[in-house]
C-alpha positions in Angstrom: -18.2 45.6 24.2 -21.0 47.9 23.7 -18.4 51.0 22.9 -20.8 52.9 20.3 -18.1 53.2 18.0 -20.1 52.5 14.9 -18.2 48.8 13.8 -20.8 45.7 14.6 -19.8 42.6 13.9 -22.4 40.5 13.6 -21.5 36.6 14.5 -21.7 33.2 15.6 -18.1 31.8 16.6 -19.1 28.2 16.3 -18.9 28.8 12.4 -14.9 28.8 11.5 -15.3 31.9 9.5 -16.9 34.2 12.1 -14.0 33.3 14.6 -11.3 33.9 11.7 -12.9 37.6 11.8 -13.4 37.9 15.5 -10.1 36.6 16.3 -8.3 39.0 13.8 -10.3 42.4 15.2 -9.6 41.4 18.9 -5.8 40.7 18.1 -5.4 43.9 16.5 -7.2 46.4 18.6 -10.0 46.9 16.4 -12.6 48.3 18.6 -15.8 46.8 17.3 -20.0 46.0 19.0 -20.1 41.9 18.8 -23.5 40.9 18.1 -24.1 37.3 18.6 -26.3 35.4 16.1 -26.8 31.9 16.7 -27.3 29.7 13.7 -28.1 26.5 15.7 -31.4 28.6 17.2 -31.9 30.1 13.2 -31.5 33.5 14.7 -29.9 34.3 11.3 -33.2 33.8 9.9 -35.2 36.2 11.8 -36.2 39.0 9.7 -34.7 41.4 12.3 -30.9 40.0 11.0 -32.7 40.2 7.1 -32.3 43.8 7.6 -28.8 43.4 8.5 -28.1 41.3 6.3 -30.4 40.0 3.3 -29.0 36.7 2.4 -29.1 35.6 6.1 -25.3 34.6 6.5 -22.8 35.2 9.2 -20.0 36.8 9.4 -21.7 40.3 8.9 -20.1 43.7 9.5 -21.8 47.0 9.4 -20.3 50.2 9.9 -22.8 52.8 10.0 -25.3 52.4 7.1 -22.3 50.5 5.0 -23.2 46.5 5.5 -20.3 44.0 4.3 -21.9 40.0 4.2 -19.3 38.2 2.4 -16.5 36.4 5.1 -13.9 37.4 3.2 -14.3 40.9 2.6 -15.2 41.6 5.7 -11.7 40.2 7.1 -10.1 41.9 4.4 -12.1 45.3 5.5 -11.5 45.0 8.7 -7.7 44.4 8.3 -7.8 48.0 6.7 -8.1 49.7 10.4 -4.6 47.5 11.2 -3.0 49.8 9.0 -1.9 46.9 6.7 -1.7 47.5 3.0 -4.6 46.8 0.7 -5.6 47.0 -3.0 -8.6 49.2 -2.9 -10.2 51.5 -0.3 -7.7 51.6 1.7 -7.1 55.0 1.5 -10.2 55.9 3.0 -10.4 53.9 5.7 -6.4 54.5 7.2 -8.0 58.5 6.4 -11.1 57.4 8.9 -9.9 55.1 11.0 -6.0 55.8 11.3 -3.5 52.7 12.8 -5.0 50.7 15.4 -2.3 48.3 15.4 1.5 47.9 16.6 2.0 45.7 14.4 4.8 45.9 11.8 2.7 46.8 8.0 2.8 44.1 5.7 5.2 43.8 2.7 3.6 44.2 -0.8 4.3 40.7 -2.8 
């Protein structure tokens, strides 16, 4: 998918939370770089992922210099470019990014 468009997604779909992410950008239309890392051969403890990520987990997203490690806020990041509606810095990213999905927006609770 090498489409140079900045958004890497760095992950090893045999671990439920990197396929949760994957799954969610590819349904959505969110163009992203997939960069396999396989945990069973410890790539995610070669010092060339440390600099992508310092505490050596997957899922990792980086955008640019911005690096997100945590599975949860990555999804949620990610989600942003659906044009759903999030809490806080969404703003920004709907600015950067705009609606990559036909999707219907989701109701506020």
């Amino acid at each position: 998918m090498g489409l140079g468009l900045g958004l890497e997604l760095y992950l090893d779909l045999l671990s439920q939370p990197c396929r949760a992410l994957y799954i969610f950008a590819r349904a959505n239309d969110i163009p992203f770089e997939f960069k396999r890392v396989e945990l069973m051969k410890g790539q995610h403890k070669t010092e060339e992922f440390r600099k992508v990520n310092a505490l050596m987990k997957v899922p990792a997203l980086k955008d640019g210099s911005f690096t997100l490690a945590e599975s949860l806020w990555a999804l949620a990041t990610t989600s942003l470019r659906t044009g759903r509606s999030w809490p806080s810095g969404a703003g920004g990213w709907k600015k950067r990014w705009g609606s990559s999905s036909s999707r219907k927006p989701m109701k506020a609770s």
